[in-house]
N, C-alpha and C positions, 0 to 999 in steps of 0.2 A: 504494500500500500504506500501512499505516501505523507509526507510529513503535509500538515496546512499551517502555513506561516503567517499570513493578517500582514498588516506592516511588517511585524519585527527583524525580518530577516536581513532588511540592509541598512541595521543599525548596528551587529553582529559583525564581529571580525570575521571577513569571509572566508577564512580556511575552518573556522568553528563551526559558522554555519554550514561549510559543504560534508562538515564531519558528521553531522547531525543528520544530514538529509542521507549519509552513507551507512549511517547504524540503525537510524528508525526507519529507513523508508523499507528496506528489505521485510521487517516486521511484517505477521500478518493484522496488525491492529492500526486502526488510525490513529494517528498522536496528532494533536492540538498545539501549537506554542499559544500559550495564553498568556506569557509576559519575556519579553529579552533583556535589551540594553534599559536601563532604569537614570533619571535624572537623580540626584540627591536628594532634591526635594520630594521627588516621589520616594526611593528609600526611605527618608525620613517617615513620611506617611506609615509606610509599612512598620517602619522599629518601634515607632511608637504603641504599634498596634500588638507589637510584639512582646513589650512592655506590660501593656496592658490588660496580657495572658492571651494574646493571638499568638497566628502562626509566627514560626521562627522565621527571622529577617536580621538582617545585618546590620548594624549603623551606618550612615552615609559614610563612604569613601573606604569602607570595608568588605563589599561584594562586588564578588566578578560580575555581576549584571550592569555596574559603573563603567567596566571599561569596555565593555559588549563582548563577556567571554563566558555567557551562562544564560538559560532558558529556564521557564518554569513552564509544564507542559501536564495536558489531559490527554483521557478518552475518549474518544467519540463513539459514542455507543451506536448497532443498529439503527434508533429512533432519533439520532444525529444530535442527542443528547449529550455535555461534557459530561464527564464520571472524575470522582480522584477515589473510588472507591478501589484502594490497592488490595483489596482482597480478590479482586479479581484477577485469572492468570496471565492476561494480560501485561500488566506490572508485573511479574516478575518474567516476565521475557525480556522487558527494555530493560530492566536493571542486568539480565545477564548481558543482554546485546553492549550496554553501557562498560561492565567489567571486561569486554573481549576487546573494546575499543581503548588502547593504551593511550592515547592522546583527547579521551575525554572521560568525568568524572560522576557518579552519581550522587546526589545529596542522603540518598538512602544508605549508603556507606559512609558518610559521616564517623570521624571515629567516636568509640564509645560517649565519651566526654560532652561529646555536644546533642542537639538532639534530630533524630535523622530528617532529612528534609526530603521527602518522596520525590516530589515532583520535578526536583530539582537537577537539570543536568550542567556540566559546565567544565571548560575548557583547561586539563592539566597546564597551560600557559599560564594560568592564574597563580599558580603559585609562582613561579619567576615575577610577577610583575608586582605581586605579596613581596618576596622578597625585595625587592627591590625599592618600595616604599618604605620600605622599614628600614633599608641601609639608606633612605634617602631623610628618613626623621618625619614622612610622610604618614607614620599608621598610627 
């Protein structure tokens, strides 16, 4: 099947994006991007919300979705309905397709520590670029 993108897709570093279309599109499931590259101000939105016992979300200028190297992505059901119902086996096909993909990362593997983020895909380049603000006094 393939991936359905909305805008997001060319606000996305385009080797991410072609990696993403190269791991989900084979799937037999349709996947959704239902959010990409994020403003701050829209992360802010989110952490707050994160704060305020929503889903987990990152402070501004601490997620790959800032520098367009991360997706958050659904199901499209049959009835062209989104789902994030991961109980479905669905998810756990992209989370395998995601671990065979060495140059992208699942937020459902998250390590222990933090807490897993499903829907969340995004681009091993992020940590280079993590690193790199942090040798830069940036994180």
């Amino acid at each position: 099947m393939a991936v359905v993108w909305g805008h997001y897709r060319d606000a996305l570093d385009p080797e991410f994006a072609s990696d993403v279309d190269a791991t989900l599109g084979p799937l037999p499931d349709m996947w959704v991007v239902t959010f990409g590259r994020r403003s701050d101000a829209e992360q802010k939105v989110l952490h707050d919300r994160y704060l305020a016992g929503g889903p987990l979300a990152a402070k501004p200028g601490h997620s790959a979705h800032g520098v367009g190297l991360a997706i958050d992505c659904a199901r499209r059901t049959a009835a062209g309905q989104l789902s994030w119902d991961t109980a479905h086996p669905a998810w756990a096909r992209l989370w395998a397709a995601v671990r065979k993909a060495p140059q992208l990362h699942s937020g459902h593997d998250f390590p222990p520590v933090a807490p897993a983020d499903d829907d969340h895909i995004q681009s091993t380049k992020w940590y280079a670029v993590r690193r790199a603000m942090i040798a830069a006094g940036e994180w």
